[in-house]
C-alpha positions in Angstrom: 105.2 84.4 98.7 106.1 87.5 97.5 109.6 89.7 98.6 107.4 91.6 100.6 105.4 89.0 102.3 108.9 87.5 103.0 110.3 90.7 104.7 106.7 91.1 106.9 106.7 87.5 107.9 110.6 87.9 108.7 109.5 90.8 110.8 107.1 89.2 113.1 109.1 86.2 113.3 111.6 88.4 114.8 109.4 91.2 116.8 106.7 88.4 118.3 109.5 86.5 119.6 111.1 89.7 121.6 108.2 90.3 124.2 109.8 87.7 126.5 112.8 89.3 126.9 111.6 93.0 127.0 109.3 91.6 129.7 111.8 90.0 131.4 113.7 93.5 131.8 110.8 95.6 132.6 109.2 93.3 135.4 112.8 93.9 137.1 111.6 97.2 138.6 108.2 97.4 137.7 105.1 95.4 138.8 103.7 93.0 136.0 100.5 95.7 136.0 102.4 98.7 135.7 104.2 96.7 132.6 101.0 95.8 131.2 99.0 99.4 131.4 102.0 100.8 129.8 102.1 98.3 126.9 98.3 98.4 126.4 98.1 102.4 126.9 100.5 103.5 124.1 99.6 100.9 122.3 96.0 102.0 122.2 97.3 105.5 121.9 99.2 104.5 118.5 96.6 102.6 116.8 93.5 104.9 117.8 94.2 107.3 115.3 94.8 104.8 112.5 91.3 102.8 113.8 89.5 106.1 113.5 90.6 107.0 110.0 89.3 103.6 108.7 86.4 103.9 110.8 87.0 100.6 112.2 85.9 101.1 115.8 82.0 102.2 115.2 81.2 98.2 114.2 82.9 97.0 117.3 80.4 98.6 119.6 77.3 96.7 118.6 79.3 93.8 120.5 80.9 95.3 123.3 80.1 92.2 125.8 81.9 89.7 123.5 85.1 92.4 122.4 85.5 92.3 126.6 85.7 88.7 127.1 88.1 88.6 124.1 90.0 91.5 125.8 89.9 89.6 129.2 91.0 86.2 127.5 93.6 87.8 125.5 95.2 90.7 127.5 93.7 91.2 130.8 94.9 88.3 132.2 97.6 87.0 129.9 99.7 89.8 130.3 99.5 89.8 133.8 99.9 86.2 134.3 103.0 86.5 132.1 104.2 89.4 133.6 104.3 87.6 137.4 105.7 84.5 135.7 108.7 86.0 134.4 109.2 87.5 137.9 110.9 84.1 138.1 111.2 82.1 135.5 113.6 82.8 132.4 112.2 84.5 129.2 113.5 81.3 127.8 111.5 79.1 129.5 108.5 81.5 129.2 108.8 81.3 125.5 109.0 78.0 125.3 106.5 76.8 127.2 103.9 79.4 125.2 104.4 77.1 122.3 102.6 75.3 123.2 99.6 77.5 122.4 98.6 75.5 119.4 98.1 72.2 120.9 95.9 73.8 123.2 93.8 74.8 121.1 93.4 71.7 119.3 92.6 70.2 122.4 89.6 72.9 122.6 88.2 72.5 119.2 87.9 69.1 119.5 86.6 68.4 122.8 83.6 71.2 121.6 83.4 69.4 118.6 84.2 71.7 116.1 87.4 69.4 115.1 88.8 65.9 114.9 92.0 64.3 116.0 93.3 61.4 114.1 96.1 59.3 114.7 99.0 62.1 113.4 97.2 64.8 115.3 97.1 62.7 118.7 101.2 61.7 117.9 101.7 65.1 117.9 99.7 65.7 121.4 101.7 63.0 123.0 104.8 64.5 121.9 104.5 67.9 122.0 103.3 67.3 126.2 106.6 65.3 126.5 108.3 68.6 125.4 106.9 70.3 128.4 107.0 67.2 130.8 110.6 67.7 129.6 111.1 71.2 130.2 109.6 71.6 133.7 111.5 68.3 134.8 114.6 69.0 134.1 114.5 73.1 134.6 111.6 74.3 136.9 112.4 74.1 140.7 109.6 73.1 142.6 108.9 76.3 144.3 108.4 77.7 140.6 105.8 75.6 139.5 103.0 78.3 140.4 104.8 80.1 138.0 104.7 78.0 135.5 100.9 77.4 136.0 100.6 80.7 135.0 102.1 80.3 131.7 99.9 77.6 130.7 97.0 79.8 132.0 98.4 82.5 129.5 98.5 79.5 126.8 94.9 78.8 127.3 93.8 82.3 126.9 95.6 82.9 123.6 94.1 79.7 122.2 90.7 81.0 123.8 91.3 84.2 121.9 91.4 83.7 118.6 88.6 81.1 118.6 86.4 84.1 119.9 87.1 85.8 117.2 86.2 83.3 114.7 82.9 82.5 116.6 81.9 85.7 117.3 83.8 89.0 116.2 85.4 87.8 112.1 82.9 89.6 110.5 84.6 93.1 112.3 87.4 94.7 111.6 91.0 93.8 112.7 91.9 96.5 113.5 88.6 97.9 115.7 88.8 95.0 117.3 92.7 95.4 118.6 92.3 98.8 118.8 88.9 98.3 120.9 90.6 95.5 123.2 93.8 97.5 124.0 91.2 100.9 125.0 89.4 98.2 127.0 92.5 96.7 128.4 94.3 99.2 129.2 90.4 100.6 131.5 91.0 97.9 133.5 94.8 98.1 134.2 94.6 101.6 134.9 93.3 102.0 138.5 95.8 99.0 139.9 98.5 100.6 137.9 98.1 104.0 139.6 97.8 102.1 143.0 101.0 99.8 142.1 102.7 102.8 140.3 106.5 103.2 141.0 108.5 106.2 142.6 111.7 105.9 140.0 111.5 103.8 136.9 115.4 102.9 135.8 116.4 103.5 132.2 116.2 99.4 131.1 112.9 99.3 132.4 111.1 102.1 130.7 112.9 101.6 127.1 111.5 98.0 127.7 108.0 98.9 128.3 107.9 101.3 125.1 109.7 98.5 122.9 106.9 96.5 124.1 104.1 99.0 123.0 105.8 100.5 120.3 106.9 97.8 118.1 105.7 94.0 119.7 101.9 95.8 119.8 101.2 98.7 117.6 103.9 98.0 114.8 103.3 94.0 115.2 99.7 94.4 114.9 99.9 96.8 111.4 102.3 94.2 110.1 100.3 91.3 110.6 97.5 92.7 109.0 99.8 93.8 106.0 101.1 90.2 106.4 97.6 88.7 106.1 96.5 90.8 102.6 100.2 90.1 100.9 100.2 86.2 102.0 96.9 85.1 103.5 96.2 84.2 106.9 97.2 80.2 106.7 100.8 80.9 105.7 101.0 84.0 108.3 100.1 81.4 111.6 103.4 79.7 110.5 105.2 82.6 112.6 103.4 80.7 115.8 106.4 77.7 115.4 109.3 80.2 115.3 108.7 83.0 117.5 109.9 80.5 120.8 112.9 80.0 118.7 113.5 83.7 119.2 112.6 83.7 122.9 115.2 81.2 123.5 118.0 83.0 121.1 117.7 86.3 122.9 117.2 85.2 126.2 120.4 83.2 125.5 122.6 85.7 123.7 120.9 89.3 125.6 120.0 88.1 129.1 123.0 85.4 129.6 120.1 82.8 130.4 121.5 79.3 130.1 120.8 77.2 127.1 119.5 74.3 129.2 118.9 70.5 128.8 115.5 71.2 129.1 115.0 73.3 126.5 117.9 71.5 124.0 114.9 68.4 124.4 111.9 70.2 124.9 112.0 72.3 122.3 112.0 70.3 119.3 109.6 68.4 120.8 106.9 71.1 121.4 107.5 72.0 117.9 107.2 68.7 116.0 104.5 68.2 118.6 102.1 71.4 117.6 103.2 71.0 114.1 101.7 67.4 113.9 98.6 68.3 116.6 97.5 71.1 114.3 97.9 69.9 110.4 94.4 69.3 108.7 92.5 66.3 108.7 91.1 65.0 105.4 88.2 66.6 106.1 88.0 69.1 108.7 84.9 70.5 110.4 86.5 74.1 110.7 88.6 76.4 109.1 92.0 76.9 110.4 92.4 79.6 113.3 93.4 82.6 111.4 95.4 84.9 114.0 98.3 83.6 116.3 98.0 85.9 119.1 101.2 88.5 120.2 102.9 87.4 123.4 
């Protein structure tokens, strides 16, 4: 790859792996909605006018119906979900358990046919699952399992995402389509987030949710694309593997979160796990996804 491609993919290595924590401050003294209007709002706010200079919205409209059930799968409720999650469990452990995005949606192409698992790909299954069996054995009290049910909910919806977009939006714009989801998403938080909305917001809390818009949506998305046109999308999807590496690093070193058995095991694990689950067969019946999805 070129220096540049280098220093993008460094980037959003770095900012894709930061949502977890700035999440984990902002849910402190907000609700998860009020978090997630405020990310999807400025976000939206910062990328319309760069959507409306490359005319990229206009196509987007023609499929409205499927650009909400991507917005849904992808935003709506993963953002929420992950917002009430982190209510009480550890960015850490949020990040973590998010890895394991990419053998979800192995499991998905598959079972609808549109891939194959041979005997590397179902290795990696078994062993990336044992990462998680590992995790939420050794570090998830009982009482937080809903919690972590919500994760994996998020999990499925950012595998869910991307394959919508190859089935039924690839032919659109990137950026309409973000810049189309986060209008839409933001529609939907709006009404619960003026309900939910607080009397004071502390300091921590509102830098949080603007480091969330600002640079792990508007920025993260601009640099992606840039990453995609400098390197291609296969080699930009291997951010996916080190992002949870980041979660774990700043949760460790910012928020004092403990570096746990759990994760010292699990997290290898998930990684050699999705690594294996998700590599090519000899011949495979679909392209590779092309987007990992922003936390």
């Amino acid at each position: 790859m070129s220096r540049r491609a280098w220093l993008l993919f460094t980037a959003l290595s770095l900012i894709w792996g930061i949502p977890y924590l700035m999440i984990k401050v902002a849910v402190r003294d907000l609700d998860p909605v009020v978090v997630a209007f405020g990310r999807t709002f400025i976000g939206a706010l910062i990328l319309l006018p760069v959507a409306l200079r490359r005319g990229a919205l206009r196509p987007v409209l023609s499929r409205w119906k499927w650009l909400l059930v991507y917005t849904v799968v992808e935003m709506v409720g993963p953002w929420w979900l992950l917002g009430h999650a982190e209510t009480r469990l550890t960015s850490s452990t949020a990040g973590l358990l998010l890895a394991v995005v990419p053998l979800i949606a192995a499991i998905i192409l598959v079972s609808t046919g549109h891939d194959r698992f041979d005997s590397r790909r179902l290795l990696g299954l078994a062993i990336g699952l044992a990462g998680v069996i590992t995790l939420v054995g050794l570090d998830v009290h009982l009482d937080d399992l809903l919690s972590v049910g919500a994760v994996m909910i998020t999990a499925i919806g950012y595998a869910v995402g991307p394959i919508i977009i190859n089935r039924k939006l690839a032919d659109l714009p990137p950026m309409g389509v973000i810049t189309g989801s986060l209008i839409g998403a933001a529609a939907i938080f709006a009404p619960f987030a003026v309900w939910l909305r607080p009397s004071h917001v502390g300091a921590a809390a509102g830098w949080s949710v603007l480091g969330l818009a600002v640079i792990c949506t508007a920025v993260a998305f601009l640099a992606f694309f840039a990453l995609i046109a400098e390197a291609g999308p296969a080699r930009a999807t291997v951010i996916t593997y080190i992002n949870p590496a980041v979660a774990i690093l700043l949760g460790v070193l910012v928020l004092h979160e403990q570096f746990t058995v759990g994760i010292a095991i699990g997290f290898p694990l998930v990684i050699l796990g999705s690594v294996l689950a998700t590599a090519r067969t000899r011949a495979p019946a679909l392209e590779p996804l092309e987007e990992p999805v922003a936390p």
